[in-house]
N, C-alpha and C positions, 0 to 999 in steps of 0.2 A: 511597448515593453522593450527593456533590454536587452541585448542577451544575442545568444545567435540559437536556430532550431537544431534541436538535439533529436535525436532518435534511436531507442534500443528495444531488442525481443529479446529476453533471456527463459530460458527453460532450465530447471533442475530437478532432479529425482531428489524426492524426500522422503525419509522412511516414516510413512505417516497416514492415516486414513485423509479421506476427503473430506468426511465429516471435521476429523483433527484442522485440517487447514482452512475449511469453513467456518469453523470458531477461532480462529485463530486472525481470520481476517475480516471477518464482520460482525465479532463482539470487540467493542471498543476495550474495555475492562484485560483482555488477551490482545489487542494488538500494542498497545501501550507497553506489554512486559518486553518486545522485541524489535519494536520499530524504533530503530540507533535512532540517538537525535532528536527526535517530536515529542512535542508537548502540546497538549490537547486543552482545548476551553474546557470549563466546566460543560456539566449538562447533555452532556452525548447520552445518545438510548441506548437501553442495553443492545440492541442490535440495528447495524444501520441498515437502512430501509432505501427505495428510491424519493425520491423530491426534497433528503436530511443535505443539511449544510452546515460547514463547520468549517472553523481556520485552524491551522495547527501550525505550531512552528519550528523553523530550522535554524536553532540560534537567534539571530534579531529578525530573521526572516518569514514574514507570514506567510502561510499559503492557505486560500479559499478553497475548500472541497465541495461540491454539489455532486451529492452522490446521483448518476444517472438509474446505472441499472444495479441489483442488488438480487441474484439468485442464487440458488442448491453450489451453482459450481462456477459463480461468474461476477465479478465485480468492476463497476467503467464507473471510476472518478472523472468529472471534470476538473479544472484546476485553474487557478488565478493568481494573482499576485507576484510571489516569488518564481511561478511558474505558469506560463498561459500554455494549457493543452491538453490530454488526460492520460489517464493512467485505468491501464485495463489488467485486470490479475481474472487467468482462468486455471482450475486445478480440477485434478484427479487422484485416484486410486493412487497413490505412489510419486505423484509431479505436480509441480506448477509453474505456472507460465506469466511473463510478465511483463509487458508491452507498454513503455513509455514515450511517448513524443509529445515535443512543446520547446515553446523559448524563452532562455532561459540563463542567468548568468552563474550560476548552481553545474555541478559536474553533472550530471542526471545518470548517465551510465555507470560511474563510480556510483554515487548513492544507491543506484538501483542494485548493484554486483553485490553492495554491502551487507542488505535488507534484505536479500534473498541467501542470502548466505547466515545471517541473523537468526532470519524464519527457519531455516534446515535445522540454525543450532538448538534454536526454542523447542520444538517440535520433538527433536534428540530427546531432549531433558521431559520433557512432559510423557516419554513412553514408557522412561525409567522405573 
């Protein structure tokens, strides 16, 4: 792979249940309204689950998702292609958190600040 190893943890307060941001990040149909950038193959579940795979992409850039773990308040993509490493998103009451590392020739920390910043504003709109 290309690229050089990136590494970011970003935390934000959202004004938002846990529930809200668990829909938000593991129903495909709701991540798609906020995630800048990605385009999704057809055929995604209504919610993804562990052992689901799917590429999505960044511009001409694919990237391989193999979702690891998928729970209440916790989600660990692995990742390929455009990106070799994973991607861990945990949330609560009010926050979430979001833990990227991998290599990679993509800004990953910009992307990552934008997404999380996206998600605050989705989340905004949807309490309205």
């Amino acid at each position: 792979m290309l690229g050089t190893f990136q590494q970011s943890q970003l935390r934000i307060e959202i004004a938002a249940s846990a529930q809200a941001i668990h829909h938000s990040l593991l129903l495909p149909v709701q991540l798609e309204k906020w995630l800048l950038g990605q385009r999704f193959v057809p055929g995604m579940p209504e919610e993804l689950h562990s052992g689901f795979q799917f590429t999505s992409w960044t511009g001409l850039v694919p990237i391989h998702h193999q979702v690891d773990v998928a729970k209440p308040n916790c989600l660990r993509l692995l990742l390929s292609g455009g990106i070799d490493g994973f991607h861990e998103w945990y949330w609560g009451e009010g926050w979430v958190q979001s833990r990227l590392e991998g290599i990679s020739l993509l800004p990953l920390n910009w992307g990552q600040t934008l997404n999380l910043l996206s998600l605050r504003q989705f989340l905004a709109t949807q309490n309205n």
